[in-house]
N, CA and C atoms as an extended XYZ file, in Angstrom:
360
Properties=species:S:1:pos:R:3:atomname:S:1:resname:S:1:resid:I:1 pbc="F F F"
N         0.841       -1.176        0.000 N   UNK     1
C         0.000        0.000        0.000 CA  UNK     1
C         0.886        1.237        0.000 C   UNK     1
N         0.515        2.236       -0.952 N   UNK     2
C         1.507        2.826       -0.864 CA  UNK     2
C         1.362        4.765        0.104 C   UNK     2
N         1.841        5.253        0.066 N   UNK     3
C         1.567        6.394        1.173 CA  UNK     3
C         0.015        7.043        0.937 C   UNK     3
N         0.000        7.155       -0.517 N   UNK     4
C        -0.860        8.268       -0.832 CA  UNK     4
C        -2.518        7.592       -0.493 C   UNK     4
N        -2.292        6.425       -0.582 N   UNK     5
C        -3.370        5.230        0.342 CA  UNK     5
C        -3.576        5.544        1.193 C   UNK     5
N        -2.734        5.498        2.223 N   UNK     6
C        -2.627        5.413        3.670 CA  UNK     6
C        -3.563        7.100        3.963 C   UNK     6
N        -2.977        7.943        3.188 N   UNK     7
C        -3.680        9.228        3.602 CA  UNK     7
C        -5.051        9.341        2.885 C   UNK     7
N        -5.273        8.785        1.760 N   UNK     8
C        -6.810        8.612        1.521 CA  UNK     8
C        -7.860        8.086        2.682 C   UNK     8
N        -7.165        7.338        3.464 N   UNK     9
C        -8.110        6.462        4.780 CA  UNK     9
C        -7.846        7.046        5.812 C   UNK     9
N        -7.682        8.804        6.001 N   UNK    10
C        -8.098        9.793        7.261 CA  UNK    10
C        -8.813       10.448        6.128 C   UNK    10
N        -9.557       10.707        5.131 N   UNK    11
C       -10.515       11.101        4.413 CA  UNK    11
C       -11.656       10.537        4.418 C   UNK    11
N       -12.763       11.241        5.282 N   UNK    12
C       -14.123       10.979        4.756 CA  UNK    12
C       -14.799       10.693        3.563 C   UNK    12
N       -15.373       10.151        2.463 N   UNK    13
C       -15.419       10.082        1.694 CA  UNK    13
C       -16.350       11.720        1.207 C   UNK    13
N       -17.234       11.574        2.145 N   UNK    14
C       -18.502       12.557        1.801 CA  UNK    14
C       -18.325       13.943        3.030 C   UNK    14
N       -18.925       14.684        2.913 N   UNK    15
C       -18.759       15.575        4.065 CA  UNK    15
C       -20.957       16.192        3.546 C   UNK    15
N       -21.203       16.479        4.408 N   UNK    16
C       -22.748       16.820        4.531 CA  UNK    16
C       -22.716       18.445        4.599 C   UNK    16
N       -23.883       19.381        3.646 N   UNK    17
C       -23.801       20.836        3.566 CA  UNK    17
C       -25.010       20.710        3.985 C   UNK    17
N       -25.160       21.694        5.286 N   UNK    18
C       -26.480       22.362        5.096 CA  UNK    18
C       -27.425       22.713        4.317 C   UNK    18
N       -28.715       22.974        4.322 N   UNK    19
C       -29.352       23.885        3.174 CA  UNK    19
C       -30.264       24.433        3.824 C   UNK    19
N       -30.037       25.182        4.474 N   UNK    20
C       -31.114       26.387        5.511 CA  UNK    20
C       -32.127       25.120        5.704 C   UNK    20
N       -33.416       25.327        5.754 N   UNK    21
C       -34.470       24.613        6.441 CA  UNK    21
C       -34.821       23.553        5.066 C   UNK    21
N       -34.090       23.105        4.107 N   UNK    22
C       -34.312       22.279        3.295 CA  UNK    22
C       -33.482       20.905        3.600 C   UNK    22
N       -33.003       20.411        4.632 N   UNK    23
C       -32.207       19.069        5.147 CA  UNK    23
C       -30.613       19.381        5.241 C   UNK    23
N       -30.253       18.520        4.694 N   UNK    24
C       -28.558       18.371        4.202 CA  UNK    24
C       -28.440       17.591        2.524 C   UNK    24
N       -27.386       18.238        1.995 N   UNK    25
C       -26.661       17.784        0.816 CA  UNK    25
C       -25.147       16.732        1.363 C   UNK    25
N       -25.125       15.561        0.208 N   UNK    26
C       -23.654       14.981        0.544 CA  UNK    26
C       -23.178       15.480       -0.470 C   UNK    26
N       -21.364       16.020       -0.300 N   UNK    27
C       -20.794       16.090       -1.215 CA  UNK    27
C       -19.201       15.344       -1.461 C   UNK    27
N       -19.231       15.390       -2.380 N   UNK    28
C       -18.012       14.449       -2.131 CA  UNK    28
C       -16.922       15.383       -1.780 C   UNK    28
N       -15.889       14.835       -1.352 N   UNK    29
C       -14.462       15.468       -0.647 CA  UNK    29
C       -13.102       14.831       -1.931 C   UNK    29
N       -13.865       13.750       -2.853 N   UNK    30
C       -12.467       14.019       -3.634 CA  UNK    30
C       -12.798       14.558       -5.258 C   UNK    30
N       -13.023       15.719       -4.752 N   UNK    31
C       -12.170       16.872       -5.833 CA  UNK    31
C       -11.168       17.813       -5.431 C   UNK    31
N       -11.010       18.134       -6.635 N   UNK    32
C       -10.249       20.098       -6.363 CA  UNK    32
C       -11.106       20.891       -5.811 C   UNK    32
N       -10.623       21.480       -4.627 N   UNK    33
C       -11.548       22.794       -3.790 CA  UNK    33
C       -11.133       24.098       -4.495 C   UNK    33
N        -9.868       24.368       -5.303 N   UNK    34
C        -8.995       25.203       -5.763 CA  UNK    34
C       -10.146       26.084       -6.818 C   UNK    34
N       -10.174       28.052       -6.339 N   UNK    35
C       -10.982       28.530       -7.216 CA  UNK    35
C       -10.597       28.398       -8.721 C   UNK    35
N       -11.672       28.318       -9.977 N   UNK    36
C       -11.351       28.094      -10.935 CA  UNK    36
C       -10.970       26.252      -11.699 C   UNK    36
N       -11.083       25.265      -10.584 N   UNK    37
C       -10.943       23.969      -10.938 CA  UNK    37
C       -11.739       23.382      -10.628 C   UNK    37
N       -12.452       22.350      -11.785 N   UNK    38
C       -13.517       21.474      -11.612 CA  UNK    38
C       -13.644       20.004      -11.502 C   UNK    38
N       -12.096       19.572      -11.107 N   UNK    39
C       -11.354       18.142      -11.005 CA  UNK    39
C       -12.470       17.635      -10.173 C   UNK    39
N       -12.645       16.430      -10.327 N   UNK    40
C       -13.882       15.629       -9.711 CA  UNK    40
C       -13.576       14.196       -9.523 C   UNK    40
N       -12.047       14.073      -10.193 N   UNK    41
C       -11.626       12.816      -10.677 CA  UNK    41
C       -10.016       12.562       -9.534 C   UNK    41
N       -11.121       11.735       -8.329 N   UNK    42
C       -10.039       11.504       -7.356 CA  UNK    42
C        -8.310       10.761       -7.836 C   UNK    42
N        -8.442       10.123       -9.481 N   UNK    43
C        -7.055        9.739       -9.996 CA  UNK    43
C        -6.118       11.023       -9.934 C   UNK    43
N        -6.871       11.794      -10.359 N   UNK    44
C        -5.736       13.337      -10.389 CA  UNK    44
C        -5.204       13.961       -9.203 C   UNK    44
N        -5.711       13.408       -8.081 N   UNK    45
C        -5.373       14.221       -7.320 CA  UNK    45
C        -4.289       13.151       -5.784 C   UNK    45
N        -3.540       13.769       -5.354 N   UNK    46
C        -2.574       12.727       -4.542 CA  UNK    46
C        -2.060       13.567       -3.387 C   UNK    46
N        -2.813       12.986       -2.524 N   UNK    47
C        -2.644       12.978       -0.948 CA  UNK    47
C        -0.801       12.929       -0.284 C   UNK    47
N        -0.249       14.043       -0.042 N   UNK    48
C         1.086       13.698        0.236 CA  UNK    48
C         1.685       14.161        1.231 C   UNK    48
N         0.870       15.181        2.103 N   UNK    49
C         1.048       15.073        3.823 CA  UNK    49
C         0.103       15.520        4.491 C   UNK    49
N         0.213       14.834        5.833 N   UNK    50
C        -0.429       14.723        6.927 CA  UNK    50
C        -0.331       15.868        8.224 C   UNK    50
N        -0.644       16.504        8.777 N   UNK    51
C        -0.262       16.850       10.273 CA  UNK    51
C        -1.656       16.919       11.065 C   UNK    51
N        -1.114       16.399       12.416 N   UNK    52
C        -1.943       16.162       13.360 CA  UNK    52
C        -1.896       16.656       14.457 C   UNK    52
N        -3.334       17.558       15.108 N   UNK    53
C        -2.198       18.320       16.654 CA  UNK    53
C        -3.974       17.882       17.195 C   UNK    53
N        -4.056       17.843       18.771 N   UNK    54
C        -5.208       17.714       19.260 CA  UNK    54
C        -4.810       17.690       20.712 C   UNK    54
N        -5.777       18.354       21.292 N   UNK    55
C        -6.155       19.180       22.589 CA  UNK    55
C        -7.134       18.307       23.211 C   UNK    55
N        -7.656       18.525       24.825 N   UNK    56
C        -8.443       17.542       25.288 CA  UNK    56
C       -10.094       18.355       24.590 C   UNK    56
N       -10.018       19.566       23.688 N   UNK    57
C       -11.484       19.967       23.365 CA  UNK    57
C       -11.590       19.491       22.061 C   UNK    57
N       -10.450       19.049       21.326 N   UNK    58
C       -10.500       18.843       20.092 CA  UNK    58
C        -9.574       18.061       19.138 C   UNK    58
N        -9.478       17.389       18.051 N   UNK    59
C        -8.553       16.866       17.569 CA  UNK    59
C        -8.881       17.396       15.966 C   UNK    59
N        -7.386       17.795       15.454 N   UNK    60
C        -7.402       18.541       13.917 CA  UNK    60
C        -6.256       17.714       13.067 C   UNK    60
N        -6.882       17.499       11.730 N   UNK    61
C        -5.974       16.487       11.043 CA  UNK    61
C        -6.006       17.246        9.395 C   UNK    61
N        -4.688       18.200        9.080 N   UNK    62
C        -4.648       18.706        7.737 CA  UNK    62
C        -3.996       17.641        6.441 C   UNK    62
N        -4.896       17.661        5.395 N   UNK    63
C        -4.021       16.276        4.720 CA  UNK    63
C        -4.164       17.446        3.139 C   UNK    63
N        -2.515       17.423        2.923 N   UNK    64
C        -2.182       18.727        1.449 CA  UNK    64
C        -2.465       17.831        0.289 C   UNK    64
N        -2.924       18.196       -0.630 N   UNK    65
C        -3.090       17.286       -1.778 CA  UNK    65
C        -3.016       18.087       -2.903 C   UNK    65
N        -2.531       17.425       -3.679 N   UNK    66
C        -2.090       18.008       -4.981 CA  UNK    66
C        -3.099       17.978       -6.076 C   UNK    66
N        -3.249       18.816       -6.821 N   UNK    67
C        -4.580       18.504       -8.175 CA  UNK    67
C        -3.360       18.382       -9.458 C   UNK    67
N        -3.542       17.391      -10.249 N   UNK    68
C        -2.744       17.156      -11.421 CA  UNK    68
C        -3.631       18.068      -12.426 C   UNK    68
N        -4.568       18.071      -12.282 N   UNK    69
C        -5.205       18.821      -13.417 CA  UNK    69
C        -4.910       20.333      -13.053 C   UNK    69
N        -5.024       21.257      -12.328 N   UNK    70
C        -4.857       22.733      -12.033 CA  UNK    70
C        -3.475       22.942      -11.494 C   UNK    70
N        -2.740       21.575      -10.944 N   UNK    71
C        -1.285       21.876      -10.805 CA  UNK    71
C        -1.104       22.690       -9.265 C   UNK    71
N        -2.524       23.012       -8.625 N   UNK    72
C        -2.628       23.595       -7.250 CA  UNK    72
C        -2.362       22.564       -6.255 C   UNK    72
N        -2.144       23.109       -4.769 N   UNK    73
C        -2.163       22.111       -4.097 CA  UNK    73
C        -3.489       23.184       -3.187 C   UNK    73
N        -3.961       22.195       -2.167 N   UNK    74
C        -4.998       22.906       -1.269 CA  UNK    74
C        -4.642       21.791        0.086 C   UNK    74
N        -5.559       22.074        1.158 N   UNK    75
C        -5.633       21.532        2.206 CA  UNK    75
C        -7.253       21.179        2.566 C   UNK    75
N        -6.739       19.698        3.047 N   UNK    76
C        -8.135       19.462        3.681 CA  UNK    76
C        -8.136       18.878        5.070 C   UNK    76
N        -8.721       20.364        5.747 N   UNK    77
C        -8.416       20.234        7.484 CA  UNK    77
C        -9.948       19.622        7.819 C   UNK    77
N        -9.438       18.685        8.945 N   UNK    78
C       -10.735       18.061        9.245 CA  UNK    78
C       -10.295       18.140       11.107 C   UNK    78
N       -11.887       19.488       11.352 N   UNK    79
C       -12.067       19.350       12.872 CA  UNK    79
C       -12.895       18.520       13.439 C   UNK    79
N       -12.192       17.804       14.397 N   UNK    80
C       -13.438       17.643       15.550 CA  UNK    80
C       -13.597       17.326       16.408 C   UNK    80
N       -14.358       18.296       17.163 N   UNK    81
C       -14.795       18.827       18.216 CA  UNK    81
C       -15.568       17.390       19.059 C   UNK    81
N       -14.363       17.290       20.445 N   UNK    82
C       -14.743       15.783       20.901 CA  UNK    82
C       -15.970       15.775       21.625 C   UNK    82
N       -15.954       17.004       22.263 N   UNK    83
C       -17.620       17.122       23.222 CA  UNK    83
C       -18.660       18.095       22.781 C   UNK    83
N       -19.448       17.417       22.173 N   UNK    84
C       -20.598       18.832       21.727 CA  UNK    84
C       -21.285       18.800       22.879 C   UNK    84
N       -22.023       17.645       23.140 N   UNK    85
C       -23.060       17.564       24.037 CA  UNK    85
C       -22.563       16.829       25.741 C   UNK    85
N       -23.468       16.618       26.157 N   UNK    86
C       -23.325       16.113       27.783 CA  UNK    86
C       -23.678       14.518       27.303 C   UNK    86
N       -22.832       13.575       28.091 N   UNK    87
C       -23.171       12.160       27.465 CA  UNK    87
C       -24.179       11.965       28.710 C   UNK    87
N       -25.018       10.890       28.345 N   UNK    88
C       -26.083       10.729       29.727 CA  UNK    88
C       -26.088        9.935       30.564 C   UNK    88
N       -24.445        8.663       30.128 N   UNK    89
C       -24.125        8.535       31.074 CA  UNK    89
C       -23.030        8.734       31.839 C   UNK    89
N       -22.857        8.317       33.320 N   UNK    90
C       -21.679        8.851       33.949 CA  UNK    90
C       -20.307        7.670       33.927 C   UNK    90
N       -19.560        8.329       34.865 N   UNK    91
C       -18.223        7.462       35.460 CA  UNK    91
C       -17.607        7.257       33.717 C   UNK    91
N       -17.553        5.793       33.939 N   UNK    92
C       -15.623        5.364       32.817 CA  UNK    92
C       -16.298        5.406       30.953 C   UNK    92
N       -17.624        5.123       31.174 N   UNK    93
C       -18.457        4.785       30.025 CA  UNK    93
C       -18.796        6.511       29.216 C   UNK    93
N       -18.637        7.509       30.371 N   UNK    94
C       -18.954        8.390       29.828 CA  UNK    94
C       -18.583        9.458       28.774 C   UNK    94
N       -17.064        8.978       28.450 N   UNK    95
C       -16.033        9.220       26.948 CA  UNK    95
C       -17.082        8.398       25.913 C   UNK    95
N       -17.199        7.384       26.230 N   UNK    96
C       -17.511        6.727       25.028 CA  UNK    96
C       -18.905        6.908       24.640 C   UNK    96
N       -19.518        7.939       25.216 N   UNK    97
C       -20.953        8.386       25.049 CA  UNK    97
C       -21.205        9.984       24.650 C   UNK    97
N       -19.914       10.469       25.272 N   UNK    98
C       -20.341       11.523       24.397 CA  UNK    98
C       -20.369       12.015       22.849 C   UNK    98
N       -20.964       13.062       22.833 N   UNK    99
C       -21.177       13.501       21.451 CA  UNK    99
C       -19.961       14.059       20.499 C   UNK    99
N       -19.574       13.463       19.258 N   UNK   100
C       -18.607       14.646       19.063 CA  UNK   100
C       -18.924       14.784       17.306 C   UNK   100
N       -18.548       15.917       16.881 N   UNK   101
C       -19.036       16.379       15.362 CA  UNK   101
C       -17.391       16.621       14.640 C   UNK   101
N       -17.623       16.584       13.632 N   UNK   102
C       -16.167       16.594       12.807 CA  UNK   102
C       -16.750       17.589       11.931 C   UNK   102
N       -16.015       18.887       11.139 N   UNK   103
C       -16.146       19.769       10.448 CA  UNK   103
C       -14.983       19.910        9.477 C   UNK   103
N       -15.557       20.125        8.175 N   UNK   104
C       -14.528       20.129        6.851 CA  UNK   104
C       -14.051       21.802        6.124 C   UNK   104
N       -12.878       22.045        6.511 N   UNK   105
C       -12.955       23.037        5.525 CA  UNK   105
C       -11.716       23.226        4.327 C   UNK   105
N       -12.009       23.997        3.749 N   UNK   106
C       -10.394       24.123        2.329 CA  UNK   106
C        -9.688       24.878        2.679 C   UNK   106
N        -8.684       24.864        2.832 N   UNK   107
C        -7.621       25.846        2.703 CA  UNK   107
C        -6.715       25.593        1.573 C   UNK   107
N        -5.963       26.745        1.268 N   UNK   108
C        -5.126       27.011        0.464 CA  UNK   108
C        -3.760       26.411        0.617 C   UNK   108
N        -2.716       26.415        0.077 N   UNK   109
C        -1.507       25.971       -0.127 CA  UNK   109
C        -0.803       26.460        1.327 C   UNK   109
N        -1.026       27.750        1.535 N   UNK   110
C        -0.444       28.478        2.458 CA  UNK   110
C        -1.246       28.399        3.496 C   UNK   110
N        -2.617       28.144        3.555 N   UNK   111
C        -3.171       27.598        5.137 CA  UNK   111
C        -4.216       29.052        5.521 C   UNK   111
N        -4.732       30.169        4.460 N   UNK   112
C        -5.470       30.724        3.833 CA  UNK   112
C        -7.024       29.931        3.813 C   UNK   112
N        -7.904       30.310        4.575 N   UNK   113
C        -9.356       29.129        4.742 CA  UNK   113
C       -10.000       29.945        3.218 C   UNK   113
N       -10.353       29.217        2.697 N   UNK   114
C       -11.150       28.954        1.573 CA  UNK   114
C       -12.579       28.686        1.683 C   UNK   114
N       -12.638       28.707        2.560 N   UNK   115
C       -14.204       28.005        3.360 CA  UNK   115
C       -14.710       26.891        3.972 C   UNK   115
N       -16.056       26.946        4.741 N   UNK   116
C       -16.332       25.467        5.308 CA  UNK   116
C       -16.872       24.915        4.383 C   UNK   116
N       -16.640       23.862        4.297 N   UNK   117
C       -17.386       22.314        3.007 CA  UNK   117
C       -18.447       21.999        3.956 C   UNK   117
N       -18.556       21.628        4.751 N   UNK   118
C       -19.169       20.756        5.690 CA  UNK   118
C       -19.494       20.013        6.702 C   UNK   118
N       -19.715       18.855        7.409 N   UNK   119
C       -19.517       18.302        8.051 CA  UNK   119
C       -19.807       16.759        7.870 C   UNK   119
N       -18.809       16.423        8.880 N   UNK   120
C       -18.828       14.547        9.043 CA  UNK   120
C       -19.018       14.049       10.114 C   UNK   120
């Protein structure tokens, strides 16, 4: 298996958009986020680093990827936030009950937010 594998599998496949009071949209996460590119075609594009930093409120995982077609690279930072809610139950069980949400956004080459995509 080779690296660019290994970093495809901390990628969600889909990430979920709001739509005001009309539900949620899935969208996919392997294209180009890069303005001006409409790559859609996860062959073009190659996953080639990782960084990982996380706090007891949160854990953040940026993975840089390259677009063969626009020749850009972008970032895809994925937050999330380990406690949204109160778990209901207590003592040793109560990590493994609470709530936690993961959030997608693009950044740029230089780490420049591009916007939120979504959530996972």
């Amino acid at each position: 298996m080779s690296n660019d594998e290994d970093l495809w599998q901390h990628i969600p496949s889909y990430a979920w958009v709001a739509l005001a009071r009309r539900g949620m949209e899935k969208i996919s996460l392997d294209q180009c986020f890069l303005k001006g590119c409409d790559n859609e075609d996860p062959k073009l594009l190659e996953p080639f680093k990782k960084e990982e930093f996380e706090d007891e409120k949160k854990q953040v995982k940026k993975i840089h990827i390259k677009c063969n077609k626009c020749n850009g690279v972008f970032q895809l930072k994925l937050e999330t936030i380990k406690r949204v809610a109160k778990p209901t139950k207590t003592g040793k069980d109560a990590d493994e009950e609470a709530l936690s949400m993961g959030m997608v956004y693009a950044l740029d080459e230089n780490g420049k937010d591009l916007g939120h995509i979504g959530y996972f």
